[in-house]
Steps between C-alpha positions, in 0.01 A plus 500: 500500500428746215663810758829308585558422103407838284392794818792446710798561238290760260432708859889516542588501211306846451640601822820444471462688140347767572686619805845501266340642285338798723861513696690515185338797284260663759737615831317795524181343676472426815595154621177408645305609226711286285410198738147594452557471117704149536203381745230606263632348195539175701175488609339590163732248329415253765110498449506547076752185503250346714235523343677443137645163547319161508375338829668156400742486229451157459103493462450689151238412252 
């Protein structure tokens, strides 16, 4: 449950972020290694937001 509600929409939000970003002020690199870039900052955002926010929201002490 925790993925679908904070993992999901940070992942793509990154993504979708950091490739207009990288397509906007860096045209000079390659287009593939800018992929690599978008997909690495996904993934890294994807297991620091998972491990940041709370199992269950609903259970805190």
């Amino acid at each position: 449950m925790r993925a679908f509600k904070f993992v999901i929409p940070m992942v793509l939000l990154v993504g979708g972020v950091a490739w207009v970003m990288l397509n906007k002020n860096f045209t000079d690199v390659p287009v593939m290694s800018r992929f690599y870039i978008t997909l690495g900052a996904m993934v890294l955002s994807g297991v620091i937001s998972f491990f940041l926010f709370p199992k269950n929201e609903g259970e805190r002490r």
